[in-house]
C-alpha positions in Angstrom: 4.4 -27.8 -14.8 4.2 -24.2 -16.1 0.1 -24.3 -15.0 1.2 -24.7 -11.8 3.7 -21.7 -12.0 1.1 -19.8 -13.6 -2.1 -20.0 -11.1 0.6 -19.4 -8.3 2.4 -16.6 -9.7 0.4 -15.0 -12.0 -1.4 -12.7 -10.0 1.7 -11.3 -7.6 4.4 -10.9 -10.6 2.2 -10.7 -13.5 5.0 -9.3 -15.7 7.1 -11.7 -15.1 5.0 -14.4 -15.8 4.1 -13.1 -19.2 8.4 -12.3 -19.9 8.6 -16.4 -19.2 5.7 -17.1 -21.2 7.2 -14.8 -24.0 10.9 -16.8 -24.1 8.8 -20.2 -23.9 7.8 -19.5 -27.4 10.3 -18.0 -28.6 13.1 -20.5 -27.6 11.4 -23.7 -27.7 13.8 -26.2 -25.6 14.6 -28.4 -28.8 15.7 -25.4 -30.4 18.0 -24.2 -27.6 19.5 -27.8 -28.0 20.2 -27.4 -31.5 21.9 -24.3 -31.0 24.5 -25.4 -28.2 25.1 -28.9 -30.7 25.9 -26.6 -32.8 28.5 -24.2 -31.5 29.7 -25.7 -28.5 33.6 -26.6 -29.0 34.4 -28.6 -25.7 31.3 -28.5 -23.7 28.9 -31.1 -23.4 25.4 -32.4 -22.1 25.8 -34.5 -19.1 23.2 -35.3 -16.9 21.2 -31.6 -17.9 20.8 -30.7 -20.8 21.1 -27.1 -21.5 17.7 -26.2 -22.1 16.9 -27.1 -19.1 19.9 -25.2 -17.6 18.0 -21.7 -19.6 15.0 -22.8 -18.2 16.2 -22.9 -14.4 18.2 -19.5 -15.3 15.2 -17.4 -16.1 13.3 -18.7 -13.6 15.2 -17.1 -11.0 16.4 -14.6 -13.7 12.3 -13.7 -13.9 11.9 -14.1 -9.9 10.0 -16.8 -10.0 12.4 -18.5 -8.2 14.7 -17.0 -5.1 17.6 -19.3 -5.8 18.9 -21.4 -8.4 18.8 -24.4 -5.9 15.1 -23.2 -5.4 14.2 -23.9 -9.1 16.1 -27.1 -9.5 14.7 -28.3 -6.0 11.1 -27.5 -7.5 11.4 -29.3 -11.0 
């Protein structure tokens, strides 16, 4: 998936691309997992699980995405 956001948005937002690239490896998805296990009180996973919600967050967050809808829609 991310070679696809890479070759089409690499060269008009650069930055942001790189930002994404950053978190990727610094919040692997099993780690961000772990983390809401761990500390969440009365929330929990239903049909997303929440590194996937991060993941459609800083897409838009990044503007790689123009809508939340627009990242979910794309994945």
């Amino acid at each position: 998936m991310w070679d696809e956001v890479l070759a089409r948005f690499e060269k008009q937002a650069p930055a942001s691309v790189m930002a994404r690239l950053a978190l990727e490896r610094a919040m692997p998805a099993a780690w961000v997992d772990e983390v809401f296990e761990a500390n969440r009180q009365r929330q929990y996973p239903r049909e997303l699980l929440f590194s996937t919600v991060v993941e459609l967050m800083s897409l838009v967050s990044l503007g790689l995405r123009p809508s939340l809808h627009a990242a979910a829609r794309q994945m």
